[in-house]
C-alpha positions in Angstrom: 35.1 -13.3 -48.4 31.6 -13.3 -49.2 30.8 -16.8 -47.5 32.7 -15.3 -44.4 30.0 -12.1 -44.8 27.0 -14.9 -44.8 28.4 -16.3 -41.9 28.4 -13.2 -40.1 24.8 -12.4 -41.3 23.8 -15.7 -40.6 25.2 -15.4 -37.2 24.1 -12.1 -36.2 20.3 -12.8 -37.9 19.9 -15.7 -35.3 21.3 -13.9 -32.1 18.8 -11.6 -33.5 16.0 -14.2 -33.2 17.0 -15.7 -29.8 17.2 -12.7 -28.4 13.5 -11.7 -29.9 12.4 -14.7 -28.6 13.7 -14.2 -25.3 11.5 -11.2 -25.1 8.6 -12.7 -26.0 8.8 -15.5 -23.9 9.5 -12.7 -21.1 6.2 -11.4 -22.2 4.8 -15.2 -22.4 5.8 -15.5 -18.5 4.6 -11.7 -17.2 1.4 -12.8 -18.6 0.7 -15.9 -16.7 2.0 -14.2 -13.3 -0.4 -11.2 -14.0 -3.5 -13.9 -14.9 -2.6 -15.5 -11.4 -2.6 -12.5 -9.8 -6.3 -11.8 -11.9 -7.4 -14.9 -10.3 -6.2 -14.3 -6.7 -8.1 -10.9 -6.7 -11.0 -12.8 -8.3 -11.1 -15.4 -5.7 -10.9 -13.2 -2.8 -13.4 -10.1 -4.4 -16.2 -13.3 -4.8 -15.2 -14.2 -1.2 -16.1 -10.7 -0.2 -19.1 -10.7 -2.1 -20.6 -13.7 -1.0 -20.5 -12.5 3.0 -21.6 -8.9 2.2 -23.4 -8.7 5.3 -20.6 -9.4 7.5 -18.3 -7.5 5.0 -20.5 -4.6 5.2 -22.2 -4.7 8.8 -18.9 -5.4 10.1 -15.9 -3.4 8.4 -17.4 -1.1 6.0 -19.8 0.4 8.3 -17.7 -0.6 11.2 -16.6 3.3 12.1 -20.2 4.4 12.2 -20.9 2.4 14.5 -20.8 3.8 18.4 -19.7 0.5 19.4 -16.8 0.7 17.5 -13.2 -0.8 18.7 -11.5 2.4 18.4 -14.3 4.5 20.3 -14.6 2.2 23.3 -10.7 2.1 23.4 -10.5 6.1 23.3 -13.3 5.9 25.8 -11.4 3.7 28.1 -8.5 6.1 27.7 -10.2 8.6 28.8 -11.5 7.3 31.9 -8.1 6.4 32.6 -7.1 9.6 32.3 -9.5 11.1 34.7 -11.5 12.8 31.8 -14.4 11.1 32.5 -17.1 9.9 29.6 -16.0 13.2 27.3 -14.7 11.1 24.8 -17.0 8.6 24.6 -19.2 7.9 22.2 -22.8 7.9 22.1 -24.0 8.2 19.2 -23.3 8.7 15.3 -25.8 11.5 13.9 -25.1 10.0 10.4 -27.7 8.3 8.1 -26.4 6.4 5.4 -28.6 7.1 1.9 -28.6 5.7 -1.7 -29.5 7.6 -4.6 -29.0 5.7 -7.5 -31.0 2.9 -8.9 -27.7 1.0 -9.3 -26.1 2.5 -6.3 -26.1 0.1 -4.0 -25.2 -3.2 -6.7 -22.2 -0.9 -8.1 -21.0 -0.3 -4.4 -21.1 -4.0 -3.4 -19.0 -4.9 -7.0 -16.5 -1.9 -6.2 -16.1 -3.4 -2.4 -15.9 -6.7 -3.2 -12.9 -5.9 -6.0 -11.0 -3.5 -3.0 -11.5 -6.4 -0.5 -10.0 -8.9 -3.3 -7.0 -6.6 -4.3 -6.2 -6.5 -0.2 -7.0 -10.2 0.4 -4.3 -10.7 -2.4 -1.5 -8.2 -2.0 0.6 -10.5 -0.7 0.5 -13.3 -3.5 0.7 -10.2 -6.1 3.8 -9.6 -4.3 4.9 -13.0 -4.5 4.1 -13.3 -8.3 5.8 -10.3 -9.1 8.4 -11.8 -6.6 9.0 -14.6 -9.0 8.8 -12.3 -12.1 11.7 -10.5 -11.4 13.8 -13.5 -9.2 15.6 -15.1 -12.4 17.1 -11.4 -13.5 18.9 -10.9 -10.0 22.2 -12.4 -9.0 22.4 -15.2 -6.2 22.9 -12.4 -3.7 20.4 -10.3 -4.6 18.2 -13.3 -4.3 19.1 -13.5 -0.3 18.4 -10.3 0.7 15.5 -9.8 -1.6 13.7 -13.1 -0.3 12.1 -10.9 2.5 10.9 -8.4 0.5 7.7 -10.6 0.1 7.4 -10.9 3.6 8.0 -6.8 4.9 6.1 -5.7 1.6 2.9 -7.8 3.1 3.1 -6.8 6.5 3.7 -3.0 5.6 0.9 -2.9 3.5 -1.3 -4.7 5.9 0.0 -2.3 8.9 -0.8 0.3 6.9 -4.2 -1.2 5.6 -5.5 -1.8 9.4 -3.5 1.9 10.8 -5.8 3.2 7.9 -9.2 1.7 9.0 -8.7 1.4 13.2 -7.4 4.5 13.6 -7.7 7.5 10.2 -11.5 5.9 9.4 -13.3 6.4 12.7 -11.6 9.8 13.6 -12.8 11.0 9.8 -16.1 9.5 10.0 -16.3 10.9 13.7 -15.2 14.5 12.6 -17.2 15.0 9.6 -20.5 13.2 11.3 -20.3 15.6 14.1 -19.4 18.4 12.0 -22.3 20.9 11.7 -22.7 24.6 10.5 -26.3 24.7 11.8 -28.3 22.5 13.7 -31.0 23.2 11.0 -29.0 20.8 9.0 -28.8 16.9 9.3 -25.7 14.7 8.0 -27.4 12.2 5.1 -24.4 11.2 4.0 -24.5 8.9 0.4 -23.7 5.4 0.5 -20.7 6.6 -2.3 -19.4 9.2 -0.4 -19.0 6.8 3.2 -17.2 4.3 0.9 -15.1 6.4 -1.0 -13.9 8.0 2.3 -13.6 4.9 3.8 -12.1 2.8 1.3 -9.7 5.9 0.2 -8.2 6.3 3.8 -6.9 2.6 4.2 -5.8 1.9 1.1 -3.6 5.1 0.9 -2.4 4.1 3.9 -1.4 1.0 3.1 0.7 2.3 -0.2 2.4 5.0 2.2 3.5 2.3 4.4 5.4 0.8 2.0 8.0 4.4 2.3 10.9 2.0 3.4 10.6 -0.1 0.4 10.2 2.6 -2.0 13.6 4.1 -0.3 15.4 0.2 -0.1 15.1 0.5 -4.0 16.0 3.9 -4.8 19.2 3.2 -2.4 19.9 0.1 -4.3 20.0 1.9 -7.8 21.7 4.4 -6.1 19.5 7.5 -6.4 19.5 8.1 -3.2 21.6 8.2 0.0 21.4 8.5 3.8 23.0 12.1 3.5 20.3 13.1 0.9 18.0 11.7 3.0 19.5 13.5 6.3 19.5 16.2 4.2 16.3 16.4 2.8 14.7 15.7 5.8 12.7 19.0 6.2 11.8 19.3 2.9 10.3 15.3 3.3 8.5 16.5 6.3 6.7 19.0 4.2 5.7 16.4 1.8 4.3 13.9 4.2 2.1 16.3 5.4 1.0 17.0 2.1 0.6 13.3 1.5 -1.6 13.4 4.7 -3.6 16.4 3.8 -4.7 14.7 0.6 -5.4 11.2 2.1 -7.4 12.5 5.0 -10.9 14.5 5.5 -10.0 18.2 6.5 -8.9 17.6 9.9 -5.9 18.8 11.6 -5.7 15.7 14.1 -6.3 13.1 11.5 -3.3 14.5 9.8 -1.1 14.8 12.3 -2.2 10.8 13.8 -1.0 10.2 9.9 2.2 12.1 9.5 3.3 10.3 12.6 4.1 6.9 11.5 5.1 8.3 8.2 7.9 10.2 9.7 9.0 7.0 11.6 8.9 5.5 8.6 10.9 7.8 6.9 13.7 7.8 9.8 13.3 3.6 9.8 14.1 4.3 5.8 17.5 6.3 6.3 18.6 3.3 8.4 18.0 0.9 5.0 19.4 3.4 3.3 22.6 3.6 5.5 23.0 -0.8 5.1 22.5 -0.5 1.6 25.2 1.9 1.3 27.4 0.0 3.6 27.0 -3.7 1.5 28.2 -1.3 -1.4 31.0 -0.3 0.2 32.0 -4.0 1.6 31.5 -5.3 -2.1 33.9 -2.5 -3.5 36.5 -3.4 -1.0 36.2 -7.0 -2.0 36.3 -6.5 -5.6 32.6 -8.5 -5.9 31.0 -5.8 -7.9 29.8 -7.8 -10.6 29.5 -11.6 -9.3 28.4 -14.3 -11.0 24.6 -15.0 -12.3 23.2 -18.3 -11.3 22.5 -20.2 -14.6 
């Protein structure tokens, strides 16, 4: 009887270990995928740092610029439209200052590290892709292998929405924004790339509203009837979402809440397929298949 005990202690003392183990090498393997992912950002924030001036000249200060793609396009559109030269522009009454000592070394690091985490999104997908891939069943696997691939290009959409479009109309509003022509616009080199940077990255996570609702409907919090549902209140809160994203302007808001509502809509149809491969696996009896070894 007692030997039968030790056995059992024995037994129950080493699943104990393996499965400590298995944690740890868990924790052995998240580290090396979030050292790669270190690295990618790395290599692509020195990438950005090294051609500053075109990184800079180019994109950063892009929107300030007259010149700009999205001013001659809305300039074009307007002489299409028979409006003339009234929304062209001419000039940007904006002069870009620094402060601090520092300033200007600090803003190139911060830049060059926004610039690496962007060049990299996808690969930190694809890390964290290959992090989670040996928990999920083989069919999990199949429809998840695109995730990489729509995560990217959601993030990226949202990344170049953010700058071509929200960036210039901000920049454009608040340049042109006066409460006196006794005042000038000397705007801080921190305060151009905060508003800047802010604008297309947040754009670029709120793109990513039909993966966010893939997941929930795959854990089954939430449905295409909450969603249908909850549709007003959802509408409130993407304009919310815009408000805080964007500068104080009504039409940079609305240009955002746009696409988000698509989005939103584009998310009850994923919602509706998820719902309906739960259905199909219920009628096949496949609710718990087999993991791949």
């Amino acid at each position: 009887m007692y030997y039968l005990c030790g056995l059992i202690m024995a037994k129950k003392k080493e699943i104990d270990e393996e499965s400590e183990m298995s944690f740890l090498d868990h924790l052995e393997a998240l580290r090396w995928h979030l050292m790669r992912s270190v690295i990618a950002i790395v290599v692509g924030g020195t990438s950005a740092f090294i051609f500053s001036d075109f990184v800079f000249d180019k994109i950063i200060f892009g929107p300030k610029d007259p010149q700009f793609i999205t001013y001659r396009a809305f300039c074009k559109l307007s002489q299409l439209l028979g409006l003339g030269d009234d929304y062209c522009m001419t000039e940007m009454p904006i002069k870009i200052i620094n402060t601090d000592m520092g300033g200007q070394f600090s803003t190139h690091i911060w830049v060059s590290f926004i610039a690496g985490i962007i060049i990299a999104f996808p690969y930190i997908i694809f890390e964290l892709w290959r992090f989670i891939q040996p928990a999920l069943y083989e069919n999990e696997r199949k429809h998840a292998t695109g995730g990489i691939f729509y995560t990217s290009i959601l993030f990226l959409l949202g990344v170049g929405f953010g700058y071509f479009v929200i960036a210039p109309l901000s920049v454009n509003f608040l340049a042109n924004y006066s409460v006196s022509k006794e005042v000038g616009n000397f705007i801080s080199l921190s305060s151009f790339i905060s508003t800047v940077t802010m604008v297309t990255i947040a754009c670029g996570v709120l793109f990513e509203l039909p993966i966010f609702i893939y997941f929930l409907s795959k854990i089954g919090l939430v449905t295409p009837a909450s969603l249908k549902k909850y549709r007003k209140h959802s509408m409130v809160g993407i304009l919310l979402a815009s408000a805080i994203i964007t500068p104080p302007d009504i039409a940079s808001q609305i240009i955002v809440s746009i696409p988000l509502a698509l989005l939103y809509e584009l998310g009850i149809v994923i919602s509706g397929r998820v719902q309906k491969q739960r259905i199909l696996k219920e009628k096949a009896g496949d609710l718990r298949p087999q993991r791949v070894a």
